[in-house]
MIDO-597489 format. One record per residue: x, y, z of N, C-alpha, C, O in turn. Coordinates in steps of 0.02 Angstrom, whole numbers, plus 50000, padded with zeros to 5 digits. Layout:
BEGIN
XYZXYZXYZXYZ/...
***
This chain:
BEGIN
486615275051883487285274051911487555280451943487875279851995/487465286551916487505290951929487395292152002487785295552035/486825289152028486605291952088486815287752134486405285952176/487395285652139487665281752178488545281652167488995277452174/488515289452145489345291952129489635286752074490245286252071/489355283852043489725278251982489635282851917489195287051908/490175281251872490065285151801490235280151757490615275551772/489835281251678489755277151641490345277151598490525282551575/490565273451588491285274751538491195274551470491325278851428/490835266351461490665264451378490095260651384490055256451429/489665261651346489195257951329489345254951267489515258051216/489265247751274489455244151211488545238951172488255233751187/488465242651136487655241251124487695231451077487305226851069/488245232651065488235226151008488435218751061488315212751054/488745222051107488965214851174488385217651222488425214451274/487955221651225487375222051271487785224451359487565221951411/488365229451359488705228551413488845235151407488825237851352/489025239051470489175244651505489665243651556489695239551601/490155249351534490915250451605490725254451624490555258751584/490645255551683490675261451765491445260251794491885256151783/491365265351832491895267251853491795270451928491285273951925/492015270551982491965273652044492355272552118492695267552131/492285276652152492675271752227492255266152240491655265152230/492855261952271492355258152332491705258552344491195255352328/491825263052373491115265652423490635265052396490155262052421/490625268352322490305268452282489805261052259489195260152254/490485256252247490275251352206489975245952257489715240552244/490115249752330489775243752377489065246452401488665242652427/488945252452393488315257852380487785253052350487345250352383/487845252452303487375249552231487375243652223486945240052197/487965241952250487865233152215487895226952294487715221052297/488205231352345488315224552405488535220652382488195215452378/489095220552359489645214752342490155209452388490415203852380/490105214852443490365212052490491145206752485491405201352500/491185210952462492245209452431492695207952506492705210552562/493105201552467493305196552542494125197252500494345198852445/494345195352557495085192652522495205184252530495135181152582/495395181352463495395172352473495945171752455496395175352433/495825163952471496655161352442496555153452430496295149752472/496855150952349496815145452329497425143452317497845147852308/497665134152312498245133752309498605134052220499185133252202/498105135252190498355140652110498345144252106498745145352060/498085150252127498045157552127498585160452200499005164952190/498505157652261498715163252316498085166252321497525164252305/498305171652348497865177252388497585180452330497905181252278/497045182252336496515188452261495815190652304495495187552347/495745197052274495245197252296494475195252259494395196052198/494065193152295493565189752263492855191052305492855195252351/492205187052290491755188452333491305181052318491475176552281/490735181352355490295173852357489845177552367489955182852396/488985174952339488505174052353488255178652316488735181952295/487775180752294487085187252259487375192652252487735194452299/487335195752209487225205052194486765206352190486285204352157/486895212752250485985218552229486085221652197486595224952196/485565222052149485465226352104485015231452128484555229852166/485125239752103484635245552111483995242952108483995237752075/483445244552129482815243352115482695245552043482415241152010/482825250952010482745251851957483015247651902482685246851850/483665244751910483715240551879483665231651864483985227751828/483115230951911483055225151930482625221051860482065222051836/483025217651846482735211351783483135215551724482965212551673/483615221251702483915222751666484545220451657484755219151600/485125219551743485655218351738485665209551730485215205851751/486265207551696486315199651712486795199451742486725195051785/487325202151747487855200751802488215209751827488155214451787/488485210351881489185212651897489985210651904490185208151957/490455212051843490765210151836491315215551851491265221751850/492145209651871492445215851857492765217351955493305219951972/492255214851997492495213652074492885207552084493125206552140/493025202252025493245197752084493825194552044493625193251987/494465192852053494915192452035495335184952031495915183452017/494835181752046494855173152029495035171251956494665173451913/495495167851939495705166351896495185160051855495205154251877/494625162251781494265156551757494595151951684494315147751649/495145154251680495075151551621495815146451618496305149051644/495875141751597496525138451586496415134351525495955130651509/497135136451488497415134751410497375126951433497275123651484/497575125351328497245116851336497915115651327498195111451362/498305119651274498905115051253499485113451306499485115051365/499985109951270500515107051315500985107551254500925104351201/501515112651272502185109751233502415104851214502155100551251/502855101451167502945096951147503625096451128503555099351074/504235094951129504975096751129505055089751081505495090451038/504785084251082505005076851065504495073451040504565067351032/503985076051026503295074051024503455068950967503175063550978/503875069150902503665064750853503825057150874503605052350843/504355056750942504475051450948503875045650963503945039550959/503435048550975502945046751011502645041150923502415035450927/502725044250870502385041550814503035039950750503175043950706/503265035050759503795034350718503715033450643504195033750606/503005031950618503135033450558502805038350532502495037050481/502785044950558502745050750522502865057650569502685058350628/503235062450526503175067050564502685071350604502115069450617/502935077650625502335082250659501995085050570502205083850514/501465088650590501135090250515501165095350499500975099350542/501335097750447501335103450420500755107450386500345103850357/500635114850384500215116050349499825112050291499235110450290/500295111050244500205106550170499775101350191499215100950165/500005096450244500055089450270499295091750303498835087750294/499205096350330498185096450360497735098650307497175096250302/497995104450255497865106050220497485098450158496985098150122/497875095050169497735087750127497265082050148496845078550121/497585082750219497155077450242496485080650277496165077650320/496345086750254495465087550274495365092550206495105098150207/495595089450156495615091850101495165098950086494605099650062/495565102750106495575109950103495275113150031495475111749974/494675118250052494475119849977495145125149940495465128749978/495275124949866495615128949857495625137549889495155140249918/496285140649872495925150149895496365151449964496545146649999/496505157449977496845160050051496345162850097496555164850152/495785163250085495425166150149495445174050121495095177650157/495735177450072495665184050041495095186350075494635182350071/494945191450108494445196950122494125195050195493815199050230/494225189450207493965184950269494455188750308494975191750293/493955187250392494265191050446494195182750490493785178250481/494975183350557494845177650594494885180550638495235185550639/494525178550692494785181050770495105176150800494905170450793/495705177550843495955171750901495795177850965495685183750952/495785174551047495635175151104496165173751132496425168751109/496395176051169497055175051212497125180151285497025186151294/497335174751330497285179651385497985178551442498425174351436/497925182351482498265185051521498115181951614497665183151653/498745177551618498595175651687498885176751744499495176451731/498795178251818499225178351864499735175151900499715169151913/500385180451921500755173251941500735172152015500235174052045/501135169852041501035167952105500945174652164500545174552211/501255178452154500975187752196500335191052165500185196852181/499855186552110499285190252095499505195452058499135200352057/500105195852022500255199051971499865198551914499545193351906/499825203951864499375199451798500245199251751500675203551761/500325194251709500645191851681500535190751613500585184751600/500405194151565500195193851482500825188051467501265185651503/500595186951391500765181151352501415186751320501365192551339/501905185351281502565188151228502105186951187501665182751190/502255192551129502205190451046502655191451010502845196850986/502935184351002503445185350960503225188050862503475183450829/503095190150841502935193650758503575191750714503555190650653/504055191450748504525187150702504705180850700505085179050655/504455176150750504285169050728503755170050690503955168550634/503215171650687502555168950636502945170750559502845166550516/503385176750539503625177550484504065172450456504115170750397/504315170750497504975165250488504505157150483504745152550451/503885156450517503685151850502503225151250451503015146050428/503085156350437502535155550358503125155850307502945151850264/503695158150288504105157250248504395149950249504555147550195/504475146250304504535139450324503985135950281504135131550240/503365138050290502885132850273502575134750164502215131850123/502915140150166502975144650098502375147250088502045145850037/502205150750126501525154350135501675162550140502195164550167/501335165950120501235174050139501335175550205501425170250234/501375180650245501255181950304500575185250297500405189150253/500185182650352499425187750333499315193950386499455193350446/499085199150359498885204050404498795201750483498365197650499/499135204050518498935203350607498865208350639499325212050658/498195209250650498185216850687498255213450785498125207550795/498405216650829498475214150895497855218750930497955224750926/497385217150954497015221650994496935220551076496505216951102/497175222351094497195227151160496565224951229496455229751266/496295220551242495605222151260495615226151335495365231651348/495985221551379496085226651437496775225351471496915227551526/497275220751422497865218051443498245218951357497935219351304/498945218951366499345220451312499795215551299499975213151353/500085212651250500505206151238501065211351247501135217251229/501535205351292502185210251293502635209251216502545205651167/503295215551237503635213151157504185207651198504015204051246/504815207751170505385203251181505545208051221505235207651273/505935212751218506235218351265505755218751337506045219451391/505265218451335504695218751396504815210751436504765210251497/504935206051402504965198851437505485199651464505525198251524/506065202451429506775200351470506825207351521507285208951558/506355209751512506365214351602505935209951656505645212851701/505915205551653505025202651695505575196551734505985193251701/505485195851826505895192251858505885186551820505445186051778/506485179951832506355173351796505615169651801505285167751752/505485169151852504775167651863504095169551827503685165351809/503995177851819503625179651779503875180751692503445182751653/504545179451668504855177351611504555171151605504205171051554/504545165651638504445157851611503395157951605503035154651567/503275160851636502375160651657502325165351593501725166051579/502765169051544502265172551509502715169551439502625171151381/503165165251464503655161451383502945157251367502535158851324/502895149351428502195145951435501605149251405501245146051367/501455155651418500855156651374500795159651301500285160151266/501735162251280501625161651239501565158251192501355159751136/501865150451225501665145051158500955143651133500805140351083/500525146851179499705144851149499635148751106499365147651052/499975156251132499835161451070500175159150999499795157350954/500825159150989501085155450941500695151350880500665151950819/500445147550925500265140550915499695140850879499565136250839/499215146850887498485148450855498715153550826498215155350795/499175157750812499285161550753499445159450696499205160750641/499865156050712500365151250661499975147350628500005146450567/499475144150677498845139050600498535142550573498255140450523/498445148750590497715152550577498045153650519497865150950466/498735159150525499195160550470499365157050423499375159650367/499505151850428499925146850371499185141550331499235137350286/498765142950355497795141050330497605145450285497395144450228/497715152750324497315158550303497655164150274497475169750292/498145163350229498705167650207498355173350188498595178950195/497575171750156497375179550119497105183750186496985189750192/497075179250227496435182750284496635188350305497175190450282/496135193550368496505195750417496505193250472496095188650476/496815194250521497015190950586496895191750634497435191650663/496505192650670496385199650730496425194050809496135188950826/497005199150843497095194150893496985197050948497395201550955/496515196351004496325200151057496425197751127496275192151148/496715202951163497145200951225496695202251284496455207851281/496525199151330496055201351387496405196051460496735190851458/496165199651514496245197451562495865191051570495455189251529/496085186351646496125179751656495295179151684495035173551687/494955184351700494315185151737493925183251716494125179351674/493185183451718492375183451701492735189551655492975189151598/492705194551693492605202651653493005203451586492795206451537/493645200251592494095198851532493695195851469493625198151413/493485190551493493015185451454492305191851421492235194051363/492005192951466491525197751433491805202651395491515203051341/492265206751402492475211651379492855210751315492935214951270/493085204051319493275201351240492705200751186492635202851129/492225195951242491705193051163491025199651152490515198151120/491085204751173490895213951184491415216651117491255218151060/491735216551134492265217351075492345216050999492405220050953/492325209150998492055203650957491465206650916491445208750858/491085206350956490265208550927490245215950903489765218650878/490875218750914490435227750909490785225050843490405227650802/491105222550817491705222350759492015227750757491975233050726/492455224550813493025231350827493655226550823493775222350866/494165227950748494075231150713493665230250664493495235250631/493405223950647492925221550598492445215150626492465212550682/492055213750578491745206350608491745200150565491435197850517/492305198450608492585190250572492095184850587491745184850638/492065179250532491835175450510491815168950570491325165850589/492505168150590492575164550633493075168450718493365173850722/492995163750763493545165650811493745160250873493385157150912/494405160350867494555153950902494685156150989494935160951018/494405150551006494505150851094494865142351116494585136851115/495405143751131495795137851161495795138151246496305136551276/495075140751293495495140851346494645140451378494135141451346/494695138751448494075135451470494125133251529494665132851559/493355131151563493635128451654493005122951626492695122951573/492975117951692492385113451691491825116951700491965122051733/491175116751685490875120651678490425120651765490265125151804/490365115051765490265115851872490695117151915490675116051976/491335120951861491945123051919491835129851950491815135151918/491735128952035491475133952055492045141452040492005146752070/492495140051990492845146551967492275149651979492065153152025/491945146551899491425153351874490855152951916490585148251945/490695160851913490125162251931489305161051909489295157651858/488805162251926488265159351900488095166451833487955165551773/488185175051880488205179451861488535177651793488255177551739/489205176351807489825175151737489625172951686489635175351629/489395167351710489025161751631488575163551608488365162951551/488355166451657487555170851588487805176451552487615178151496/488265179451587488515185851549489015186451485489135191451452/489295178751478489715175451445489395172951394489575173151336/488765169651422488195164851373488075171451324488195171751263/487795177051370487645182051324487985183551263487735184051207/488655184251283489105186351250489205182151183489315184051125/489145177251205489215170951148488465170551099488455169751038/487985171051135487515172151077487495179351019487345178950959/487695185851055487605190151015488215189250969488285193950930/488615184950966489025183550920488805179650876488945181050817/488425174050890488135168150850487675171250807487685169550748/487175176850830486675179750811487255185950755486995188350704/487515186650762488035189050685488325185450644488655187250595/488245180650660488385173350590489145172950623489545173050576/489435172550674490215171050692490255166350704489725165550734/490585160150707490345153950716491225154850775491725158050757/491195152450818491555152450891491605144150884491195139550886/492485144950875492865137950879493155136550963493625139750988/492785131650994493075132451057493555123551072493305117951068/494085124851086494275118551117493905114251171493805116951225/493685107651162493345104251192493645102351267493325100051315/494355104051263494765100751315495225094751313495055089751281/495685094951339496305090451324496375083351408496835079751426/495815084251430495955078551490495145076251505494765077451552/495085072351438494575066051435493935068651456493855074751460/493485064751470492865063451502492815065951572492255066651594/493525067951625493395069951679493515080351683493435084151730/493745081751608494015088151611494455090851649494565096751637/494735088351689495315090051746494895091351801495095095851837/494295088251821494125091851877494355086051921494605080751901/494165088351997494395082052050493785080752080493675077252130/493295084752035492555080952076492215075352043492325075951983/491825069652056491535062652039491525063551985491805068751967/491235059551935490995060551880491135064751823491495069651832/490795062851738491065065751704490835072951698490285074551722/491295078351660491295084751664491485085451600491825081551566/491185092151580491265092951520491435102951515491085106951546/491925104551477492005112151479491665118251460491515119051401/491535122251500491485126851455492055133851453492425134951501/492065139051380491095138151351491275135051301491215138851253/491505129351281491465122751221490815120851236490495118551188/490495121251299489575116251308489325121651282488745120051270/489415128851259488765133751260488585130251186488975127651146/487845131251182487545130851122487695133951066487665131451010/487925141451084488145145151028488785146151002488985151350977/489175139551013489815139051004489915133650950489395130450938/490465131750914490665125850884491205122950941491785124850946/490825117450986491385113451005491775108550947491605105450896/492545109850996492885106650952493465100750983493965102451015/493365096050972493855090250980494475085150953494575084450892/494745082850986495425080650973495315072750931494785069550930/495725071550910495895065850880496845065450853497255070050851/496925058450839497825057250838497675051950769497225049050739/498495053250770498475046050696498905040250734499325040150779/498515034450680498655027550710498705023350654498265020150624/499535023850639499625023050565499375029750519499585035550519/498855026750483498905031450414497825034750443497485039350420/497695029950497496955032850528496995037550566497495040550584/496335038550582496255045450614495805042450678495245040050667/496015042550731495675040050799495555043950846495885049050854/495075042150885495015047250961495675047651020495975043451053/495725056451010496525055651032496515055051109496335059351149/496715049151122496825045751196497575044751209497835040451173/498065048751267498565045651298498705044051365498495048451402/498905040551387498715037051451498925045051490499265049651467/498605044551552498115042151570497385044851562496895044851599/497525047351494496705050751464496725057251491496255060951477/497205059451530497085068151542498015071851542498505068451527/498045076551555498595078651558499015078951627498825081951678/499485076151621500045078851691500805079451663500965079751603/501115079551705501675083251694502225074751660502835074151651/501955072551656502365066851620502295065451564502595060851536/501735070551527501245068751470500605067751470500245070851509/500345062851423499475062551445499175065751431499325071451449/498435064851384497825069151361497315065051342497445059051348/496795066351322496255065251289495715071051257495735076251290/495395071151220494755075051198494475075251249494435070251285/494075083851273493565082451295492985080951278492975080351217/492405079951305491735079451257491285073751312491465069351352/490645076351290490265072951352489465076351347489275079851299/489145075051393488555078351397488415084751457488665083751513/488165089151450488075095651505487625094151549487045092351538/487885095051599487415094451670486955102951676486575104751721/487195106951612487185115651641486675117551596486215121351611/486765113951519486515116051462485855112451428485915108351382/485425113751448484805106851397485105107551336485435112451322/484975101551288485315101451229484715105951181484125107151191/485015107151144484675113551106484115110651052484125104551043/483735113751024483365109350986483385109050913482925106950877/483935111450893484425110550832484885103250830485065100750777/485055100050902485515095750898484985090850893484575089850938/484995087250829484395081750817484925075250836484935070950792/485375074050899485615069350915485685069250991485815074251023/485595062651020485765062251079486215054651116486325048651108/486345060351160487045053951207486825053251276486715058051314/486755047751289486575046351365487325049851387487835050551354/487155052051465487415054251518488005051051557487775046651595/488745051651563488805044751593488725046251678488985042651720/488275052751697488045053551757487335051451758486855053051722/487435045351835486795043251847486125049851846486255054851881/485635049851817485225055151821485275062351803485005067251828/485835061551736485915068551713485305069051660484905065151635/485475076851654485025079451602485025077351547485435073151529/484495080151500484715077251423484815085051376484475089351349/485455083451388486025092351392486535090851313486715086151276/486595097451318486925097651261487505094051260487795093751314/487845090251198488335087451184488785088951145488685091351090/489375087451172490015090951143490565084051137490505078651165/491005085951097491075088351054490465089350976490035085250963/490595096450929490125096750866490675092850811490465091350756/491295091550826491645089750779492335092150804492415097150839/492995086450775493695084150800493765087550731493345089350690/494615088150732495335089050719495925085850740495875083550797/496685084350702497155082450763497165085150797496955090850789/497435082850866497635085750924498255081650957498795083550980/498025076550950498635071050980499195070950916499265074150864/499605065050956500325062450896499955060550831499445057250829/500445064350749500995065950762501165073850793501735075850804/500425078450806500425085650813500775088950761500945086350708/500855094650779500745101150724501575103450743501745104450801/502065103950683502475106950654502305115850668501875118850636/502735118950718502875125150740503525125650753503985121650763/503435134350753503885137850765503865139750830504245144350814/503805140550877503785140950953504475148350981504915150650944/504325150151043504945151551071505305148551098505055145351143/506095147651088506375144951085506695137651022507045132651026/506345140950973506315136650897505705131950877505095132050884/506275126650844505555119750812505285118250881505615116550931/504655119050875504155112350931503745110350884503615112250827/503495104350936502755100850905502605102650974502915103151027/501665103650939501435106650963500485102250983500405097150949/500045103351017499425099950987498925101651057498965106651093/498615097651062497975098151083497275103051055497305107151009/496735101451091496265103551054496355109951040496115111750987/496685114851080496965120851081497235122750996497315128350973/497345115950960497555116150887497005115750848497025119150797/496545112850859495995109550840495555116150818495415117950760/495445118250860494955124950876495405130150807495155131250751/495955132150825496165136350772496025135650683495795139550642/496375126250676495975122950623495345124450577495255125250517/494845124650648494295124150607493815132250596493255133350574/494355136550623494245141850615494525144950554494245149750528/495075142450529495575143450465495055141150405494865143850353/494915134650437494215131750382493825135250365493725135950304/493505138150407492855141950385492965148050384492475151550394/493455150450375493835156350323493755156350249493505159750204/494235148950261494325145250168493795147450147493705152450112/493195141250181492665141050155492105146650145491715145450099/492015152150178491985158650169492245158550109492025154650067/492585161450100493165164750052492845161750001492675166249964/492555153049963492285151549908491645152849909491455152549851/491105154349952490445153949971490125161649945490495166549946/489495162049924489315169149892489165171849948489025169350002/489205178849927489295182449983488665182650050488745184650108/488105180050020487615178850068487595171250118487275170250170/488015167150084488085161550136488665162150178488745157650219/489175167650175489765167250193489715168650296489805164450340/489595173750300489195173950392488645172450408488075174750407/489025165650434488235160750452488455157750529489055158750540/488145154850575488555154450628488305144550600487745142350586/488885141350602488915133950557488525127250600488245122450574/488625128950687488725123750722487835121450687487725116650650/487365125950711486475122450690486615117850632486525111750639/486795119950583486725118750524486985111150519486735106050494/487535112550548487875105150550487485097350572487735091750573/486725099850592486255094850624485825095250579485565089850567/485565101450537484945100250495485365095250443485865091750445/484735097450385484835092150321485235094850272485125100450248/485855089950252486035093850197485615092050125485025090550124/486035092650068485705092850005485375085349980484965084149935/485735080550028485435074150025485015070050086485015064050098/484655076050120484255074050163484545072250212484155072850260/485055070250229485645067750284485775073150325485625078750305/486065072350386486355078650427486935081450396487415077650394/487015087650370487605090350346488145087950363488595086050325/488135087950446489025086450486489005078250457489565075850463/488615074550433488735067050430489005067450347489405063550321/488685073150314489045073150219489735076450229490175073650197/489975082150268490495085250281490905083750308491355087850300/491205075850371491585075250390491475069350386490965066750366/492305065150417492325060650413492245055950476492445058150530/492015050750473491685051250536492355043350572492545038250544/492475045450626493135043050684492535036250715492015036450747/492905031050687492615026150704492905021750783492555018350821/493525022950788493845019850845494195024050902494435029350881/494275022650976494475026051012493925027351061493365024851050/494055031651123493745033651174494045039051216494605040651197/493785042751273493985048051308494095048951384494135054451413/494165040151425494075040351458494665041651497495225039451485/494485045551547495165049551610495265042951643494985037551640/495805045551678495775040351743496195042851803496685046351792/496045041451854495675039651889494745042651877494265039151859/494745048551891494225049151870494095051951816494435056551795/493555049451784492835046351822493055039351802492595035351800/493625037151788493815030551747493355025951694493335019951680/492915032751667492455026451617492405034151544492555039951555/492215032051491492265038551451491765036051391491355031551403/491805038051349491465039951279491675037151234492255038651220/491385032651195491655028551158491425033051067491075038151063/491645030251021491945031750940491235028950920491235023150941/490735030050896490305024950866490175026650795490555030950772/489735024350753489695025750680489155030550692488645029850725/489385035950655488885040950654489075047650712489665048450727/488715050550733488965056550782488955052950843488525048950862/489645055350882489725051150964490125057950995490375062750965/490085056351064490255063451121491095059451118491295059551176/491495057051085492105055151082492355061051032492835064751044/491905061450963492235065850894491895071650863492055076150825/491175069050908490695073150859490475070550807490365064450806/490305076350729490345070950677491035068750638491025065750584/491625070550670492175068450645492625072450646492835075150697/492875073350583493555075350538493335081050494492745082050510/493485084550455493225088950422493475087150339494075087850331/493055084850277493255086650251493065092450213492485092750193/493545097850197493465105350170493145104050121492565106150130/493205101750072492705100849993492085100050007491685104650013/491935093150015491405091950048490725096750091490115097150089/491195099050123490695102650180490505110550156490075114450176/490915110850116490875117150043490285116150001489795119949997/490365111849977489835109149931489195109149981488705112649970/489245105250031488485104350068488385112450087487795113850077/488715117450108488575123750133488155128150074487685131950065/488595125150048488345131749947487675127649937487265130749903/487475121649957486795118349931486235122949977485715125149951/486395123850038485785126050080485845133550106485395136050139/
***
């Protein structure tokens, strides 16, 4: 790098990644990036680039991507505020800690000595500003005393963007005030379960930009265990995975990222997506998110109550718009062959797709009655898979926390397909399995994923129950 005026900043050996630093000149020297200025009607103007990077001759078959040139926005949150949400389910409220705690019958214990990670990022507003999320630290106090829980350790880490405080929001024009209130309800929203789950835990919450490079530079982070290396870590935020956001460079560098985490026993809770079988995209057919499709992730999916059941959470019109509306995502990968741990398979509902990995690995609520928060601006209900994901990261804290110390960092999703102690697939002894419901969007692709007995791309293998899946973990 050197010889092309670039200097090395950090080498990070545990995320397999290196920062340089240099002019221009420099960085168009070495790599021919060939940096354009674009403009989309979500972003505006950014700068960005299309097509191949050269790499040095010397480093050719070493690098997997260059990151860090292009300023396209990849990632978008699942959840959706909720101001009125219980009306939606009149005979029961939004749920409370206690109330999930019960109904996926939670092993006893706080998560004591266990570390969680949450992911949270930082998006642009309409001038290509970057725009961080608020952290409010005195709602999560006020809401674990609400729910009569401890407050648990929260350390905030930094990755290449900073959560603003309150004093920092109310300097920020109305415009960039409301774009960073909006993101902070996701933040909220995954502290607050993690917290009121994981009272003994620690908390570690890491802030990164909206980019590829953000994304790498988080799960780099992650892996060095900086400050430690937690057990679990939740990701609520995602694109379709053939959305030409991302790059081809990105996803391998991301994939990377996600395995050298898996390969430390971290098991990565990702939201499956909150708009059905089509994922929000506007192209044909079904789509499925990532990185919820990477192999080395625990996808995770939605479900609602119907009455006193637990169903595939579908609201018209199966995806989200501004009137309401969601569904689970989950489906099969056009990107990913299915791995050869997943001893299950789902036809495609694309004519002539692959036989690709399937997602969802397993649901949570997400839909009505949703999740009892503290929000800015007071009580909300709250939900989508964006809840889901935090859930089952709180879980496998718990469950940590009872497990000897050699089963405790394990990365869960494989396992959940081998055999448990009764020859059965673990995820089929550990959860409960969502017999009714479907995921289909509409307009498109207007057809979806149906609930079946046993594991289906609607739930996964279900529901979680905590005891249960305790017991099958401590057997193998």
């Amino acid at each position: 790098m050197s010889s092309f005026g670039l200097k090395v900043d950090v080498i990070l050996n545990g995320g397999r990644s290196m920062q340089v630093s240099g002019p221009a000149s420099a960085v168009e020297a070495a790599f021919r990036p060939n940096i354009g200025i674009y403009h989309t009607a979500r972003q505006g103007e950014y700068l960005g680039r299309e097509g191949t990077i050269q790499v040095p001759s010397q480093l050719n078959g070493v690098v997997t991507a260059v990151l860090g040139l292009d300023q396209r926005q990849m990632a978008n949150r699942k959840s959706i505020q909720r101001k009125a949400a219980a009306k939606q389910v009149k005979t029961i409220g939004p749920l409370t800690a206690s109330d999930l705690e019960q109904r996926y019958n939670f092993p006893p214990g706080s998560a004591s000595g266990q570390t969680v990670a949450i992911a949270e990022f930082a998006v642009p507003d309409e001038n290509n500003q970057m725009v961080p999320p608020t952290y409010f630290p005195e709602e999560v106090t006020a809401f674990c005393r609400q729910e009569g829980r401890a407050t648990p350790n929260i350390k905030i880490v930094p990755v290449n963007v900073a959560p603003l405080t309150e004093a920092q929001l109310k300097a920020l024009d109305p415009s960039q005030q409301q774009l960073s209130a909006d993101l902070s309800g996701e933040v909220m929203m995954d502290i607050e379960i993690v917290a009121a789950l994981c009272p003994g835990a620690d908390v570690v919450v890491y802030f990164a930009s909206f980019d590829e490079k953000g994304w790498v530079d988080l799960l780099d982070q992650v892996a060095q265990g900086s400050p430690s290396v937690p057990v679990s870590l939740s990701i609520s935020w995602g694109s379709p995975e053939d959305s030409s956001d991302w790059s081809e460079g990105g996803i391998s560098a991301i994939s990377e990222g996600l395995q050298a985490a898996a390969m430390l026993g971290i098991t990565i809770c990702v939201s499956s997506g909150d708009d059905g079988s089509g994922d929000g995209s506007s192209a044909p057919g079904a789509h499925v998110d990532f990185p919820a499709v990477s192999p080395f992730v625990l996808a995770v999916g939605g479900t609602m109550l119907n009455g006193k059941d637990e169903v595939v959470w579908w609201e018209a019109p199966g995806r989200r718009t501004g009137k309401g509306g969601g569904a689970g995502g989950g489906g099969v990968s056009t990107r990913f062959p299915r791995p050869s741990w997943q001893t299950v398979k789902i036809n495609s509902l694309n004519a002539g797709g692959i036989d690709g990995r399937v997602i969802p690995d397993v649901s949570a609520l997400a839909g009505p009655p949703f999740y009892s928060l503290i929000l800015p601006g007071g009580m909300r209900w709250n939900g989508g898979t964006s809840a889901s994901a935090p859930l089952w990261a709180a879980l496998i804290a718990r469950m940590a926390g009872a497990l000897p110390a050699s089963k405790r960092q394990r990365f869960l999703t494989p396992l959940l397909y081998g055999p448990g102690a009764n020859g059965n697939p673990l995820g089929q002894g550990g959860c409960r399995d969502i017999l009714v419901g479907q995921n289909a969007s509409h307009p498109l692709p207007g057809k979806g994923y149906a609930a079946i007995a046993g594991f289906d791309a609607a739930s996964g293998w279900g529901v979680p129950d905590g005891q249960k899946l305790l017991r099958s973990l401590s057997s193998i």
